[in-house]
N, CA, C and O atoms as a GROMACS GRO file, in nm:
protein
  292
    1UNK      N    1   0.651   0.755   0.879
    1UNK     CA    2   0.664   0.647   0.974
    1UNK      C    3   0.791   0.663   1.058
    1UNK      O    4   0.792   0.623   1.174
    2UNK      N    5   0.904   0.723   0.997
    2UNK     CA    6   0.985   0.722   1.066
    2UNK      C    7   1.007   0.844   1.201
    2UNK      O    8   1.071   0.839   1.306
    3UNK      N    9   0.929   0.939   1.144
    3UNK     CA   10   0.886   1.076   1.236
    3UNK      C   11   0.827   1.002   1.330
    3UNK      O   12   0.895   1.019   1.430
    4UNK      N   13   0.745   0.934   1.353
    4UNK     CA   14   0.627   0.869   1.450
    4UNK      C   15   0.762   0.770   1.525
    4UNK      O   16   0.798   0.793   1.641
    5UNK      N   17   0.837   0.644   1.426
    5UNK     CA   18   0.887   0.593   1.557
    5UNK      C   19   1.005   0.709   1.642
    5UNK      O   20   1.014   0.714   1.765
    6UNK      N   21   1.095   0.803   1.539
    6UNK     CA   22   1.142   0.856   1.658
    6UNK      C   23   1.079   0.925   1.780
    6UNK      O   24   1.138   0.940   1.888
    7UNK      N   25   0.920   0.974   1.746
    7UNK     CA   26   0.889   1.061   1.828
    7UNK      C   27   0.885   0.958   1.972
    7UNK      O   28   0.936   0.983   2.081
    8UNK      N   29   0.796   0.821   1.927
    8UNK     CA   30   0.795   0.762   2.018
    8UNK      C   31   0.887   0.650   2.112
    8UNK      O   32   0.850   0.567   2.194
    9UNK      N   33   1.006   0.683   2.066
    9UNK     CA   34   1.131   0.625   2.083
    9UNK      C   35   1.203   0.778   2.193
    9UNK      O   36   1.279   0.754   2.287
   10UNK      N   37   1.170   0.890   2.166
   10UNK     CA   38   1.215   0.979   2.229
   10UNK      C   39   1.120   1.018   2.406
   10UNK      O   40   1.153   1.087   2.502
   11UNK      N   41   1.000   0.936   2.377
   11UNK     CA   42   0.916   0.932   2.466
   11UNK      C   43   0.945   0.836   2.556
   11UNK      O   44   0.885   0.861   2.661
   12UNK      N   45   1.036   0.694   2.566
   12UNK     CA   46   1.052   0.564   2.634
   12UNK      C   47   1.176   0.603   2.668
   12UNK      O   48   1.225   0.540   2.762
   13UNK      N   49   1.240   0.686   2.622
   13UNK     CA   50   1.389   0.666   2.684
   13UNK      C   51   1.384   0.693   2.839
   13UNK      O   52   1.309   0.780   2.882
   14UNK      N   53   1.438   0.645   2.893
   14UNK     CA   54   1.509   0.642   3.043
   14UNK      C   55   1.630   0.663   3.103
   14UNK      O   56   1.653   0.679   3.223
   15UNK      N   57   1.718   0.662   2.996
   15UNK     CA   58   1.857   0.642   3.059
   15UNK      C   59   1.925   0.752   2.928
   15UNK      O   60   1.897   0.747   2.809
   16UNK      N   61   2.017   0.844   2.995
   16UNK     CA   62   2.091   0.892   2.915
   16UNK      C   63   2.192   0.869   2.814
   16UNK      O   64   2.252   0.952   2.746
   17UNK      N   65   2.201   0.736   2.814
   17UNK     CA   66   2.274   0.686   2.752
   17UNK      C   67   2.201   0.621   2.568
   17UNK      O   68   2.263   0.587   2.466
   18UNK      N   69   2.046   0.628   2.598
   18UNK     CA   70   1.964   0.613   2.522
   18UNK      C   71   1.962   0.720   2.420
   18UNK      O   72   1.911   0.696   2.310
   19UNK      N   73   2.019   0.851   2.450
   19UNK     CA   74   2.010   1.011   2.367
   19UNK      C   75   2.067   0.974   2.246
   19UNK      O   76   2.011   1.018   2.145
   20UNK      N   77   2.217   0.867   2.224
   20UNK     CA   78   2.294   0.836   2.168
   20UNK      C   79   2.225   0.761   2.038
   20UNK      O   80   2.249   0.790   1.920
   21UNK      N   81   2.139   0.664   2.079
   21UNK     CA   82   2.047   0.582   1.966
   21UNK      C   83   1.966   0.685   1.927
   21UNK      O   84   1.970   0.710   1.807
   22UNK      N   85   1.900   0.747   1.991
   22UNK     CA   86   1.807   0.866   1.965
   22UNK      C   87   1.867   0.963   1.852
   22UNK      O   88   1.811   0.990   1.745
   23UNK      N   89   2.027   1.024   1.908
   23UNK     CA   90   2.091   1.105   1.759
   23UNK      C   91   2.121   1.043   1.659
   23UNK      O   92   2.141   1.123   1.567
   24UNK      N   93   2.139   0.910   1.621
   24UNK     CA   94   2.161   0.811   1.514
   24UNK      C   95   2.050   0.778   1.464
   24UNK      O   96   2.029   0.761   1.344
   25UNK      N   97   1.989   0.770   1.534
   25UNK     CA   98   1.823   0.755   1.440
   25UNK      C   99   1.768   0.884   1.412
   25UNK      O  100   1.691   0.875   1.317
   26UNK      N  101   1.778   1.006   1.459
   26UNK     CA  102   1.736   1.101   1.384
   26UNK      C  103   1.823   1.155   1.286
   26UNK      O  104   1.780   1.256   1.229
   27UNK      N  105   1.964   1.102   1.243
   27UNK     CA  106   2.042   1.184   1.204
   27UNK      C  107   2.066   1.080   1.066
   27UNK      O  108   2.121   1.131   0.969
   28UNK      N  109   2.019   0.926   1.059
   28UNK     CA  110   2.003   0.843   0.942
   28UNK      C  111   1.904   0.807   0.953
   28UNK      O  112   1.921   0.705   0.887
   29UNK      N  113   1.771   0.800   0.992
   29UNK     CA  114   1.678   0.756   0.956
   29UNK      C  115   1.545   0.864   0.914
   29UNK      O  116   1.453   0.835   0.837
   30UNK      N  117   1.559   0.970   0.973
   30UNK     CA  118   1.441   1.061   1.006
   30UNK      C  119   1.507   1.176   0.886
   30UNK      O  120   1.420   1.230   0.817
   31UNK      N  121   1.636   1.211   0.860
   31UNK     CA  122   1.692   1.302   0.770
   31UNK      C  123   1.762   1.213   0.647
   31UNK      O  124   1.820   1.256   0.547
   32UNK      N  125   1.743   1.107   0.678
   32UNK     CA  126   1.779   1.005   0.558
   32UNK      C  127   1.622   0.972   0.475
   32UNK      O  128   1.613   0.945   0.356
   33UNK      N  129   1.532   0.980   0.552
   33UNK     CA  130   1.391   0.974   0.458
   33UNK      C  131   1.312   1.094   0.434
   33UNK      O  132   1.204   1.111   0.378
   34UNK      N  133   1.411   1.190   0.500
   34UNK     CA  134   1.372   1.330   0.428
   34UNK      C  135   1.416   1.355   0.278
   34UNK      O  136   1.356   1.405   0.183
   35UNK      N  137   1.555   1.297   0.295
   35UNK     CA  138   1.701   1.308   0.165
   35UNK      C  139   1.609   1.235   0.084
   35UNK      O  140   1.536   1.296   0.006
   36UNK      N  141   1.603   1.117   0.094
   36UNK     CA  142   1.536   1.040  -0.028
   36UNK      C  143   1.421   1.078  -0.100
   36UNK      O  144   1.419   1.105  -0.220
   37UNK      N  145   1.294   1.079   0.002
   37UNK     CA  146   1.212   1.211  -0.069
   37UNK      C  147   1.223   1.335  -0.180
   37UNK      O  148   1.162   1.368  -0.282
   38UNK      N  149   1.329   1.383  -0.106
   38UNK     CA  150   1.372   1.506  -0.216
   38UNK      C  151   1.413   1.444  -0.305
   38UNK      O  152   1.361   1.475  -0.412
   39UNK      N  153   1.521   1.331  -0.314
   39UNK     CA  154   1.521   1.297  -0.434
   39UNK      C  155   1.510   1.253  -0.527
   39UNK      O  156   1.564   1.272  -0.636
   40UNK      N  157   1.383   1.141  -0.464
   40UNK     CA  158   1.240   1.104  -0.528
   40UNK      C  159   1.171   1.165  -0.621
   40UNK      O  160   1.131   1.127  -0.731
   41UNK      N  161   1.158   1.307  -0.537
   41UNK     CA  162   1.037   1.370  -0.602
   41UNK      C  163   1.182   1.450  -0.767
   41UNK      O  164   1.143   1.453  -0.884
   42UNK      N  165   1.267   1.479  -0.743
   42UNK     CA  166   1.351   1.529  -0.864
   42UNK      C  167   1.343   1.421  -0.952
   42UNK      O  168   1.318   1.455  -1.067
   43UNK      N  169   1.355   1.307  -0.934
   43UNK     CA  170   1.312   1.208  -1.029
   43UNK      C  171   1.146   1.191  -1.067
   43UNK      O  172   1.123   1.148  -1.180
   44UNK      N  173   1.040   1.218  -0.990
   44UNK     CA  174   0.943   1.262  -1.065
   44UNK      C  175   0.931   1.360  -1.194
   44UNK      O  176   0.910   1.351  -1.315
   45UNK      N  177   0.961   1.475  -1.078
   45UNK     CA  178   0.974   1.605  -1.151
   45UNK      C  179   1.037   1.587  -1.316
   45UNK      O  180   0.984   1.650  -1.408
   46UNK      N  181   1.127   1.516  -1.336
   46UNK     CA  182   1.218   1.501  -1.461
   46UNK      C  183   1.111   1.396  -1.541
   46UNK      O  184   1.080   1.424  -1.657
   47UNK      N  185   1.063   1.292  -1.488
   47UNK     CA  186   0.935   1.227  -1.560
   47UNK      C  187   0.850   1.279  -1.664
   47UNK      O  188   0.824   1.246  -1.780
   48UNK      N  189   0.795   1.426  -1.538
   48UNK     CA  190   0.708   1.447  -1.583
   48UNK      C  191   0.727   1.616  -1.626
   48UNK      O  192   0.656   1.712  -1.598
   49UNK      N  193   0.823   1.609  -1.689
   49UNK     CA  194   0.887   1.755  -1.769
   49UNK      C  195   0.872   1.848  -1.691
   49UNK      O  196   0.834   1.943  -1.759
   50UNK      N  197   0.882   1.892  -1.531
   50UNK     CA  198   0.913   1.950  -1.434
   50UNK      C  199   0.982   1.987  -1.428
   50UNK      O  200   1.061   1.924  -1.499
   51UNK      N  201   1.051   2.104  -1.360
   51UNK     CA  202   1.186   2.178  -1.270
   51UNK      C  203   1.253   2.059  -1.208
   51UNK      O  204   1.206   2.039  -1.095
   52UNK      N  205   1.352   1.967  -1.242
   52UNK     CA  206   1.418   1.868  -1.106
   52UNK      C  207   1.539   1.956  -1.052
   52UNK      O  208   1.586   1.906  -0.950
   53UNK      N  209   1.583   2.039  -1.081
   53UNK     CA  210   1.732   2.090  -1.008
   53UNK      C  211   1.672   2.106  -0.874
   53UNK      O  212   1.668   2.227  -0.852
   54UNK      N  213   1.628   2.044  -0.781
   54UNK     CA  214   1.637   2.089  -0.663
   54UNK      C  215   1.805   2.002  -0.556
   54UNK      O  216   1.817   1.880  -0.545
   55UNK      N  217   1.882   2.081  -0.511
   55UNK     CA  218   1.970   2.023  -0.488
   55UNK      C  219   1.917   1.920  -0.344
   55UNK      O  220   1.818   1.940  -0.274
   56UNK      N  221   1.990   1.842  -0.335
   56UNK     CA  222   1.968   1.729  -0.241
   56UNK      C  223   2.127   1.719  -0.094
   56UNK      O  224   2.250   1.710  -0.102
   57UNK      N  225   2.074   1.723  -0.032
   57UNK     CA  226   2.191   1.786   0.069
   57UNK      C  227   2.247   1.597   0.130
   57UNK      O  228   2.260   1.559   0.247
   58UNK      N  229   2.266   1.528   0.022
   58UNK     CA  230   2.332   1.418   0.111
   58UNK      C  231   2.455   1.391   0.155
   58UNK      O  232   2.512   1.282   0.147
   59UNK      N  233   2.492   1.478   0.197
   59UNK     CA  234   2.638   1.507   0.297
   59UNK      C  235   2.545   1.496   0.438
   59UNK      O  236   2.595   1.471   0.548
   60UNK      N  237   2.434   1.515   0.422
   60UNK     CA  238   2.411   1.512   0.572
   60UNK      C  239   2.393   1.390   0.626
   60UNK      O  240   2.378   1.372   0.747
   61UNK      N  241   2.393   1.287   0.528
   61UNK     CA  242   2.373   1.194   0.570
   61UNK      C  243   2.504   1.098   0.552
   61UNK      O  244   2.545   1.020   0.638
   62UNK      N  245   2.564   1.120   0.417
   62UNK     CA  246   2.701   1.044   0.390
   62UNK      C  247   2.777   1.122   0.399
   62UNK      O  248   2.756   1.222   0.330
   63UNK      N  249   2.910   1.121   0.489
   63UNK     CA  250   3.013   1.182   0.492
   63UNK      C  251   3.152   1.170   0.408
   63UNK      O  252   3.204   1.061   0.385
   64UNK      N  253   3.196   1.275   0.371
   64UNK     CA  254   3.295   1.280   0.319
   64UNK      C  255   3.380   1.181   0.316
   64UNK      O  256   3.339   1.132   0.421
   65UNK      N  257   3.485   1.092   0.275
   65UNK     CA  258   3.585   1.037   0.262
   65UNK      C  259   3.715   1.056   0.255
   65UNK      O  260   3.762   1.055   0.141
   66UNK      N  261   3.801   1.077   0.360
   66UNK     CA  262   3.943   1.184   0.333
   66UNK      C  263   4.037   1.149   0.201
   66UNK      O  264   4.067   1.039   0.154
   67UNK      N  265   4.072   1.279   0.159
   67UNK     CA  266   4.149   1.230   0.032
   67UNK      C  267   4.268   1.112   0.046
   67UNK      O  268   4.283   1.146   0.163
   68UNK      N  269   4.329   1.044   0.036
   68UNK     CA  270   4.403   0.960   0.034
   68UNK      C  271   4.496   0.996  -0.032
   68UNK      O  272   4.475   1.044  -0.143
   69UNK      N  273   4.634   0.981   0.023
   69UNK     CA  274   4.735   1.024  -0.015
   69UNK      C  275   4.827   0.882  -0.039
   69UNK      O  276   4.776   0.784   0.014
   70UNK      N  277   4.938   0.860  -0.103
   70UNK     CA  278   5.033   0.808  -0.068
   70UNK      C  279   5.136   0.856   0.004
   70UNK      O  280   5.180   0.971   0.010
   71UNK      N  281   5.194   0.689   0.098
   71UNK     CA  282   5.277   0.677   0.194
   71UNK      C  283   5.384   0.723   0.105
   71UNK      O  284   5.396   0.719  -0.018
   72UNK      N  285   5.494   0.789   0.240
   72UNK     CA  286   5.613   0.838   0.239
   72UNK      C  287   5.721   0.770   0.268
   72UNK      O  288   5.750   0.768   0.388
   73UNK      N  289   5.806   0.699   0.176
   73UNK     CA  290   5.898   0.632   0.186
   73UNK      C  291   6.003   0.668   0.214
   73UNK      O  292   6.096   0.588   0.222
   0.00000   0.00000   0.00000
């Protein structure tokens, strides 16, 4: 479902400024219900005494957090 609304969300745009919603929705919604899938199905897989190590790439979707340091007094 989410393949279908971007496709047709990529079809109405008009204005270049629209590309911007367009990379945010393909970049959390369309590769964010790819991510989950995969790691759906590894939680099957483990159910049902399957292979689950398939790794799951969710950096692509959640980004890092910079290490945090303490301030310099």
């Amino acid at each position: 479902m989410s393949i279908a609304t971007g496709k047709k969300f990529a079809e109405v745009i008009d204005d270049p400024s629209d590309l911007g919603v367009l990379y945010k929705f393909n970049v959390y919604m369309i590769d964010g219900s790819e991510i989950v899938q995969r790691f759906m199905q590894n939680i099957d897989n483990y159910h049902h005494g399957k292979p689950y190590v398939d790794p799951v790439p969710l950096e692509k979707v959640f980004n890092r957090w910079p290490r945090l340091q303490r301030a310099r007094m």
